[in-house]
ZARO-939379 format. One record per residue (C-alpha): residue in one letter; x, y, z. Coordinates in Angstrom, 1 decimal, always signed. Layout:
! residues N
BALUM residuo   east  north     up
BALUM       A      X      Y      Z
...
! end
This chain:
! residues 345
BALUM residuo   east  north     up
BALUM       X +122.5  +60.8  +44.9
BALUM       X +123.4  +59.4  +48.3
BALUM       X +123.9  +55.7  +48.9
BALUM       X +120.8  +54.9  +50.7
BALUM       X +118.8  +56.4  +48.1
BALUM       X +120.8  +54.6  +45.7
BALUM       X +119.5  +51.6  +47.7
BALUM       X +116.3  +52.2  +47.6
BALUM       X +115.8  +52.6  +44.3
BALUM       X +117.5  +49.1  +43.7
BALUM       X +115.2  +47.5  +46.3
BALUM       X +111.9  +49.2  +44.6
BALUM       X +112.9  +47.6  +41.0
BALUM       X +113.9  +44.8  +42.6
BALUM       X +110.3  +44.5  +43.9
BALUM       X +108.4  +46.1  +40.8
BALUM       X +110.6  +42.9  +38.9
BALUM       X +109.6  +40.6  +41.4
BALUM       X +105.9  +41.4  +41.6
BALUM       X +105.8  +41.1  +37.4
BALUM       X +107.2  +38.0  +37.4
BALUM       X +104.8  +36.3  +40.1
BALUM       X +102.0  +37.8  +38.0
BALUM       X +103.2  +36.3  +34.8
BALUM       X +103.4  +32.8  +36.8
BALUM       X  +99.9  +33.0  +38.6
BALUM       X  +98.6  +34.1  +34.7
BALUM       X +100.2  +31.7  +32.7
BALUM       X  +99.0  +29.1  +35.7
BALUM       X  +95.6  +30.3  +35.1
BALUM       X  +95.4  +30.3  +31.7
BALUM       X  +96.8  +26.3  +32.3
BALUM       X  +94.3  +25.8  +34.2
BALUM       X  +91.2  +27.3  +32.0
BALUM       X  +92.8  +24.5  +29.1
BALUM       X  +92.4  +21.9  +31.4
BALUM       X  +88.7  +22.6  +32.1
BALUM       X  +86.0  +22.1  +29.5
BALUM       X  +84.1  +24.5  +28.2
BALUM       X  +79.8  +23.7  +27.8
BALUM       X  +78.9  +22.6  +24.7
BALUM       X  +82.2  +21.5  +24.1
BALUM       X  +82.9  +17.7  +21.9
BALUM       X  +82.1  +14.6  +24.5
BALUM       X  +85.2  +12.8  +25.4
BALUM       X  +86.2  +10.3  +27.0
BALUM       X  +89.0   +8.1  +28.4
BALUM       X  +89.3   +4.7  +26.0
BALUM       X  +90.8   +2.3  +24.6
BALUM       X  +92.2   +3.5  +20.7
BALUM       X  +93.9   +1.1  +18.0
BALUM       X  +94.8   +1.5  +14.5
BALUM       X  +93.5   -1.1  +13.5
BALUM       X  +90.0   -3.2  +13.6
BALUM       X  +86.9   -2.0  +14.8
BALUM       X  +85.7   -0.5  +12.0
BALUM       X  +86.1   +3.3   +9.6
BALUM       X  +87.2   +5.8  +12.2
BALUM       X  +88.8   +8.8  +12.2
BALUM       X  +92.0  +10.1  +14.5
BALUM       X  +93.0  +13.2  +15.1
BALUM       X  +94.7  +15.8  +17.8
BALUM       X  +92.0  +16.9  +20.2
BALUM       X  +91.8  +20.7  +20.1
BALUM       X  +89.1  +20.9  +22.8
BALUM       X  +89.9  +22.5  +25.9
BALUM       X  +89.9  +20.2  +29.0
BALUM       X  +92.2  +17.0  +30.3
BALUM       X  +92.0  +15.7  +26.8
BALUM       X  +93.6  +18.6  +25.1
BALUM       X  +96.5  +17.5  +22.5
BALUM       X  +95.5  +14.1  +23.0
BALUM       X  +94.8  +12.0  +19.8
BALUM       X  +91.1  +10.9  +19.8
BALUM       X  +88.9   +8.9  +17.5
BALUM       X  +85.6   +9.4  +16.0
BALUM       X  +83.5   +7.0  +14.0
BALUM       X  +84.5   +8.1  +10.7
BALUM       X  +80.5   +8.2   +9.6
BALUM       X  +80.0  +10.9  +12.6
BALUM       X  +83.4  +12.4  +13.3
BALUM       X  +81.3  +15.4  +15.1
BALUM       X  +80.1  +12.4  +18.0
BALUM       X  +81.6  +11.4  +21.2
BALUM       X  +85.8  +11.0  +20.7
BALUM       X  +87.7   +8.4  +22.6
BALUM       X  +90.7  +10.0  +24.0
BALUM       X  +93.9   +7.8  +24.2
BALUM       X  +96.5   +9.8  +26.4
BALUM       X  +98.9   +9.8  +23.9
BALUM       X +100.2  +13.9  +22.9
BALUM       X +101.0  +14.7  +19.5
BALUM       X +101.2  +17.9  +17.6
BALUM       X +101.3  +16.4  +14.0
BALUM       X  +99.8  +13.2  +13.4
BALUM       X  +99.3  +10.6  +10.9
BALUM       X  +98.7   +7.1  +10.4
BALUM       X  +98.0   +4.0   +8.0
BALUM       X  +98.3   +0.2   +7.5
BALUM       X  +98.8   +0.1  +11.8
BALUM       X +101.8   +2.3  +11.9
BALUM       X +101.2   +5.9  +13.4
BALUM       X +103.9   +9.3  +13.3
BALUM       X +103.5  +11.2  +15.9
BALUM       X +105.4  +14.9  +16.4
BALUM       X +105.3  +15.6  +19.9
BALUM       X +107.2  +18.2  +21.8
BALUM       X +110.0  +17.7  +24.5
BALUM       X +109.7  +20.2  +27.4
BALUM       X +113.2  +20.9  +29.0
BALUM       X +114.3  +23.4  +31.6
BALUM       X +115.3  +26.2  +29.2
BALUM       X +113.7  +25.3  +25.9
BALUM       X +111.6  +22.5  +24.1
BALUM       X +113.0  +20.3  +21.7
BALUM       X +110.6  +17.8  +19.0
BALUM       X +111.1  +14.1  +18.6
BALUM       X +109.1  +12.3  +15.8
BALUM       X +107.6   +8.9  +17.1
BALUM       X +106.7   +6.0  +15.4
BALUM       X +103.7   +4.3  +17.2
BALUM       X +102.1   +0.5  +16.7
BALUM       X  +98.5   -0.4  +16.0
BALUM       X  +97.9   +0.0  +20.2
BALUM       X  +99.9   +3.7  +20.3
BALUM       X +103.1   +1.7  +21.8
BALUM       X +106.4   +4.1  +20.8
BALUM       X +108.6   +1.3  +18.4
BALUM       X +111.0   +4.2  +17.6
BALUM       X +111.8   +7.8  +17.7
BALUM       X +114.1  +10.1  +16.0
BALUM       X +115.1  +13.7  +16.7
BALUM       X +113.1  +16.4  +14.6
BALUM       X +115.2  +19.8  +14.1
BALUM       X +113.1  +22.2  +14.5
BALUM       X +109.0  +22.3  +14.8
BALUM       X +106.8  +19.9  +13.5
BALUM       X +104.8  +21.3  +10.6
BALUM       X +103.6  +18.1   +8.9
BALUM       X +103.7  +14.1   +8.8
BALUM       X +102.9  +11.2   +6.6
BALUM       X +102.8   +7.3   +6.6
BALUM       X +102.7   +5.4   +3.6
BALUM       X  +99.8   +3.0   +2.4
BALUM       X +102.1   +0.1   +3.8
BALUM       X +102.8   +1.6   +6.8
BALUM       X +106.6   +0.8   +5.8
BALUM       X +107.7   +4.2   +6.1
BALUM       X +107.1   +7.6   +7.4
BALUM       X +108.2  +11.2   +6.8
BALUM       X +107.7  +14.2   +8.7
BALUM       X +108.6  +17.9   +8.5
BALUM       X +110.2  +20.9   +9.9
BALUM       X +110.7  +24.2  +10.5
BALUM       X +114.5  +25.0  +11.2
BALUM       X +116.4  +28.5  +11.8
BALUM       X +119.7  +28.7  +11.1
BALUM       X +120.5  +28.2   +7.3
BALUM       X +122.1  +30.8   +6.1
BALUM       X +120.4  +31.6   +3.0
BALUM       X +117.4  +31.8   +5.1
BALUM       X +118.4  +35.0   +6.4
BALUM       X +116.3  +35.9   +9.5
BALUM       X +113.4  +33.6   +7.8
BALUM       X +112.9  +29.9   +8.6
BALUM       X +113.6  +26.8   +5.9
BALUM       X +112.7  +23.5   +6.3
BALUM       X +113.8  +20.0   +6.7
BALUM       X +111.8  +17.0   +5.2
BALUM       X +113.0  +13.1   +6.7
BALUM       X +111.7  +10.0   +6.0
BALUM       X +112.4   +6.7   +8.0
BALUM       X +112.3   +3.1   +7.3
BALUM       X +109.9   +2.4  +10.0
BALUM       X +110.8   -1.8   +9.3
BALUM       X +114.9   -1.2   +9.2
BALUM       X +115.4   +2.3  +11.2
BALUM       X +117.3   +3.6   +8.4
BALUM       X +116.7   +7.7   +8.1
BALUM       X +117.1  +10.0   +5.8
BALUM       X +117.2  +12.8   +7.9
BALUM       X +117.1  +15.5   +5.0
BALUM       X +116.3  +15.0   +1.2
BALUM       X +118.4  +17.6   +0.1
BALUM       X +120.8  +14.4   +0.1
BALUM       X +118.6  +13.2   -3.1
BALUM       X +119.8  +14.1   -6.2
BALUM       X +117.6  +16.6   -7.7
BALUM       X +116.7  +16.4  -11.4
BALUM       X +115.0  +19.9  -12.4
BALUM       X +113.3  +20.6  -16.2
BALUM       X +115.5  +17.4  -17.2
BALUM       X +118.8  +18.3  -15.9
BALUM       X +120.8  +17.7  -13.0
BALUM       X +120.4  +20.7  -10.3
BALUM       X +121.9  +21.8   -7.4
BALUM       X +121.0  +24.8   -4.6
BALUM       X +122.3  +26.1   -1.6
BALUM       X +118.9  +27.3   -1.3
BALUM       X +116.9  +24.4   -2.3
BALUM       X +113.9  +23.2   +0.7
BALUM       X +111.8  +20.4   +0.8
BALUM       X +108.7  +19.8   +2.9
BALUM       X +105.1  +18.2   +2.4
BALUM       X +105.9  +14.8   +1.6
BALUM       X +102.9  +12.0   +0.4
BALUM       X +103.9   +8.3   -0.3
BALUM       X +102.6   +6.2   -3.5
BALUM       X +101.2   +2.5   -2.8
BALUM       X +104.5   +0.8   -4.2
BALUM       X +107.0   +1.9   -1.7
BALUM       X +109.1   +3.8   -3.6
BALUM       X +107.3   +6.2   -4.7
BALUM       X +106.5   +9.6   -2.7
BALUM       X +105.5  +13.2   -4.0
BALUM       X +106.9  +16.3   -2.1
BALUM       X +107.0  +20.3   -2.5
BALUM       X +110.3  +21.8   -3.7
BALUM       X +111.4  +25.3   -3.0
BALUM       X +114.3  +27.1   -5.0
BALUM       X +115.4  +30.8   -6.0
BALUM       X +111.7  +31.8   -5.0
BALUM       X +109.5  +29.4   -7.1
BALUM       X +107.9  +26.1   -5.8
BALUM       X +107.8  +22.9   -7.7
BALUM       X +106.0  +19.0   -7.0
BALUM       X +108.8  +16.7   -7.6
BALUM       X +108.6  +12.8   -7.8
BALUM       X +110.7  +10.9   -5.4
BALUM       X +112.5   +7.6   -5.5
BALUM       X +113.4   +5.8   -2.6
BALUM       X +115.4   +3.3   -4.2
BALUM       X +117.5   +5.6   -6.9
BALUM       X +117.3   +8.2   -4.3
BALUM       X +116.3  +10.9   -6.9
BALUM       X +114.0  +14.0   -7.0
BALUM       X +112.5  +15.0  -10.2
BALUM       X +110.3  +18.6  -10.8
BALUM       X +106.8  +18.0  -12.5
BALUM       X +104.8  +21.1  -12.3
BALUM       X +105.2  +24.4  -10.9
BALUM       X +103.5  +26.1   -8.0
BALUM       X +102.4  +22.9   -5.8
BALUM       X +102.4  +23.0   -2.0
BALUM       X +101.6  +20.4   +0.6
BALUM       X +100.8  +17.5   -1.8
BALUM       X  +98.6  +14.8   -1.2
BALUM       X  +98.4  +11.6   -3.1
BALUM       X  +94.6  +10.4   -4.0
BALUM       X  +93.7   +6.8   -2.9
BALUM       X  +94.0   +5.4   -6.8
BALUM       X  +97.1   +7.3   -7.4
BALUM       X  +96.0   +9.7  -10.3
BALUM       X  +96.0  +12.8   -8.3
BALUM       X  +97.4  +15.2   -5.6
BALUM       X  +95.6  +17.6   -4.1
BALUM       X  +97.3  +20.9   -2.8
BALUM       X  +97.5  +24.8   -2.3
BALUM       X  +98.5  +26.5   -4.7
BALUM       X  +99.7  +30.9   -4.1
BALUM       X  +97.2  +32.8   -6.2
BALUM       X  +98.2  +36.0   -7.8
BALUM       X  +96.4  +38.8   -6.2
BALUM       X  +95.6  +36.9   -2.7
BALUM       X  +96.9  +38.8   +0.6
BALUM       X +100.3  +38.3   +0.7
BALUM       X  +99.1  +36.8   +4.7
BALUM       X  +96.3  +34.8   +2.8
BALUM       X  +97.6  +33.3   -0.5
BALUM       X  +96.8  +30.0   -1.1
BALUM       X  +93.7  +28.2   -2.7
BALUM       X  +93.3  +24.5   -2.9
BALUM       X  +93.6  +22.4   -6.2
BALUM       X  +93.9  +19.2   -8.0
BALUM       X  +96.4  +18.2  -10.4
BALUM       X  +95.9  +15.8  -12.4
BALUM       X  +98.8  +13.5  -12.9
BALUM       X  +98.1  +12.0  -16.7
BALUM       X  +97.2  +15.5  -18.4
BALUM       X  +98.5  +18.0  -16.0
BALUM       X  +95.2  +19.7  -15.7
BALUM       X  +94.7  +21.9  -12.7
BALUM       X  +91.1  +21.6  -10.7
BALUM       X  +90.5  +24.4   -8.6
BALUM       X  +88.2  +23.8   -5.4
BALUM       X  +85.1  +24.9   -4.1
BALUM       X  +87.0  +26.1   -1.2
BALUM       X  +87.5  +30.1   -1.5
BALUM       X  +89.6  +30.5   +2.0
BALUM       X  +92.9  +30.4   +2.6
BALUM       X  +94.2  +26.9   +3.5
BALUM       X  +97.7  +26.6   +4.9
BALUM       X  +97.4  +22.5   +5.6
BALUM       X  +98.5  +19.4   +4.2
BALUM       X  +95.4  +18.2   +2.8
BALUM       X  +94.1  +14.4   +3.5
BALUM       X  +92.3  +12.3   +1.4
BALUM       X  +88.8  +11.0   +3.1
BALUM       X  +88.9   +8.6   -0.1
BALUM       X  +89.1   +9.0   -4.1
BALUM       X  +85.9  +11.6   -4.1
BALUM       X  +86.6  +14.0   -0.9
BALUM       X  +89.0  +16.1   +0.8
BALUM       X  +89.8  +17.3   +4.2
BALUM       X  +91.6  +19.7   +5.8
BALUM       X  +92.2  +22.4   +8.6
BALUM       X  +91.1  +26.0   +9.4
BALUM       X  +91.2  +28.2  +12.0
BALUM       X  +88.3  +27.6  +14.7
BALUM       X  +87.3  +29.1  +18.1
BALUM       X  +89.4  +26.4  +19.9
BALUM       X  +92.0  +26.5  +17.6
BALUM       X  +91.0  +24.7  +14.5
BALUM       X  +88.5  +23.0  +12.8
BALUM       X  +88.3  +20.1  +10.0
BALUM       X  +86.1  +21.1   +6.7
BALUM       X  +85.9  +18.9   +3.6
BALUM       X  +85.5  +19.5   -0.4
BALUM       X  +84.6  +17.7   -3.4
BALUM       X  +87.7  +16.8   -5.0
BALUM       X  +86.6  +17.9   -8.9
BALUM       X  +85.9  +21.2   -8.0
BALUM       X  +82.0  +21.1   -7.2
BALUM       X  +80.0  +21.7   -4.5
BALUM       X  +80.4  +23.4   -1.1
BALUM       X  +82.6  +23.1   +1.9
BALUM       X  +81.1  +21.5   +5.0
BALUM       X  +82.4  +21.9   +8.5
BALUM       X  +83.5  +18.3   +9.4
BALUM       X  +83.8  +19.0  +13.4
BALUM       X  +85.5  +21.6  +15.5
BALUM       X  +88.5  +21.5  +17.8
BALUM       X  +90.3  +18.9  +15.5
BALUM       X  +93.4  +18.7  +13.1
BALUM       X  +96.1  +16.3  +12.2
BALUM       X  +93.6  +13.8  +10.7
BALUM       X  +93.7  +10.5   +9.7
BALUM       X  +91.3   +7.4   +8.2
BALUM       X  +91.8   +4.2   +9.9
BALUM       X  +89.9   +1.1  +10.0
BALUM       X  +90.5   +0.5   +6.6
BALUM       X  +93.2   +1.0   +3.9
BALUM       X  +93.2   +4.5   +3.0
BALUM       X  +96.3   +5.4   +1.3
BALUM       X  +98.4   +8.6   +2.6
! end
C-alpha cells in the first residue's frame, strides 16, 4: 500500500469519525430539546412561589413531565395531587422533606463526569448545607423534627462488590453539621451478638419521632435484615429478616417495605408489606407489581409509592392493611413528600 493511499484511508475515517460524532451531538441536542418542550395533555405547571411550610396539606415531588420544569420539585394540593403543580426551580433527583427542612440529591455536571452532592434546604428551598454523596443518589429521608437527614448511595469500588455496586447510607445533623458519612461505623448487633462484615451494606434509612431512633435495611453474606438504629449509642441491631426500603408509619407501630418473593423474576422480585413492630406479623399489600421504591407514608392508613410511567414514573397508593386496590395518584412524579403539616418520615 502506497503512502497516499495510506493517506487517504486515514482522512476517510477521520471523516466517517467526525461525521458520527456531529450526529451524536445534533441527536443528543435534539432529544434536549424534545425534554424541554411539553407534550399535550401533559400536568399544568407553572412558575411559583413553594415553601415547606404554611399554606396548607400539599404534596412535593420531582417533576417528571417533560418541558422547562422537568427535575424541578413541584407542589400539588395534597387533596388533588393530579391538579396544576407549582414549579420552584430548584433540581433534585431524590427528595424529601419534613418539619421545614428539605434533602435534596442533585447531580453535579463537570467536564468529564458528574458527581452528587446532598443538599439540605430551608422552609423557602434556600441551600443551609451540603455534603458530598459517593456515588448516585438512590434514596433520602428527613426526620419528623427535621433535625436530621440521611440519604443513600450507590458506590463502585468495594471490593467484595466484585463488578456489582454496594451502597453507602449517611446521616447528618442538619442543627450541628456533624456527618456520619457511612453506618458501617455503627456497631452492629446481629441475633444478639456483636457482628462484623467486610461485606455488610446499609441503605433505606426511616427516622422515629424521638431523634434517636431510625430504621434501615441491612445486607450481609446474601440475606437482608431491618435493623434498629441509635443515634446516641451509635448501634445497629437486626429485627426481622427480608425487609427492604423501610418506612416508619406516622404512630410509629409500623414499617412498610418490599420484601423478594420466592418465585418472582429474578428482574421483578419484590412485593410490598407491613410489619408490624409489636407481634412481628407480616401484611402483604394489595399491590401485585414489582415496587423497587422507598415507600412514603401519606398518613397512618395509606401508602405511596413509585412505578414506571410513560414519562418516567408515576406515584400510586395502597391501603396499608392489605385491602383494597391500588389507585394511580398522578403521573410524571416521584420522590414524594407531605408537607403542610407534621407527617412523620
Amino acid at each position: 500500500m502506497t503512502l497516499r493511499s495510506r493517506v487517504l484511508i486515514l482522512v476517510s475515517a477521520l471523516v466517517v469519525l467526525a461525521g458520527v460524532a456531529a450526529a451524536s451531538v445534533l441527536h443528543a441536542s435534539a432529544r434536549a430539546d424534545r425534554l424541554d418542550q411539553a407534550r399535550p395533555g401533559g400536568p399544568r405547571i407553572a412558575s411559583g412561589r413553594l415553601t415547606l411550610t404554611g399554606g396548607g396539606p400539599r404534596v412535593v415531588f420531582r417533576n417528571m413531565a417533560w418541558g422547562p420544569h422537568r427535575d424541578e420539585l413541584v407542589s400539588a394540593p395534597a387533596a388533588d395531587p393530579s391538579g396544576p403543580r407549582t414549579a420552584s426551580g430548584v433540581k433534585c433527583l431524590r427528595f424529601y422533606a419534613a418539619s421545614g427542612t428539605g434533602v435534596c440529591l442533585r447531580a453535579v455536571h463537570g467536564p468529564v463526569q458528574d458527581t452528587y452532592r446532598a443538599v439540605i434546604l430551608d422552609a423557602h428551598l434556600k441551600e443551609r448545607a451540603h455534603y458530598d454523596v459517593p456515588g448516585i443518589p438512590s434514596r433520602a429521608r428527613v426526620s419528623p423534627s427535621g433535625r436530621f437527614a440521611a440519604w443513600t448511595a450507590f458506590v463502585g469500588g468495594d471490593s467484595y462488590a466484585g463488578t456489582a455496586f454496594s451502597t453507602r447510607a449517611a446521616i447528618v445533623d442538619t442543627r450541628t453539621g456533624r456527618l456520619t458519612p457511612t453506618l458501617e461505623a455503627y456497631r452492629i448487633v446481629k441475633d444478639g451478638r456483636p457482628y462484623r462484615a467486610a461485606d455488610v451494606n446499609f441503605w433505606g434509612v426511616t427516622f422515629a419521632a424521638d431523634d434517636r431512633t431510625f430504621y434501615a435495611t441491612m445486607a450481609t453474606r446474601g440475606s437482608t435484615y431491618l435493623v434498629r438504629g441509635d443515634l446516641r449509642a451509635r448501634t445497629l441491631t437486626t429485627l426481622h429478616p427480608n425487609v427492604e426500603c423501610p418506612s416508619l408509619s406516622p404512630d410509629g407501630t409500623r414499617i412498610a417495605y418490599k420484601k423478594r418473593v420466592k418465585g418472582a423474576p429474578e428482574e421483578a422480585p419484590w412485593h410490598l408489606y407491613v410489619l408490624n413492630l409489636s407481634t412481628g406479623r407480616e401484611t402483604a399489600l394489595a399491590e401485585h407489581r414489582s415496587v423497587d421504591d422507598q415507600l412514603v407514608w401519606r398518613d397512618n392508613r395509606t401508602l405511596v409509592y413509585a412505578l414506571p410511567g410513560d414519562y418516567g414514573a408515576d406515584l400510586y397508593t395502597v391501603r396499608a392493611d392489605g385491602t383494597g386496590t391500588t389507585h394511580r395518584l398522578t403521573t410524571a412524579a416521584v420522590s414524594p413528600a407531605y408537607v403542610g403539616r407534621d407527617v412523620p418520615g
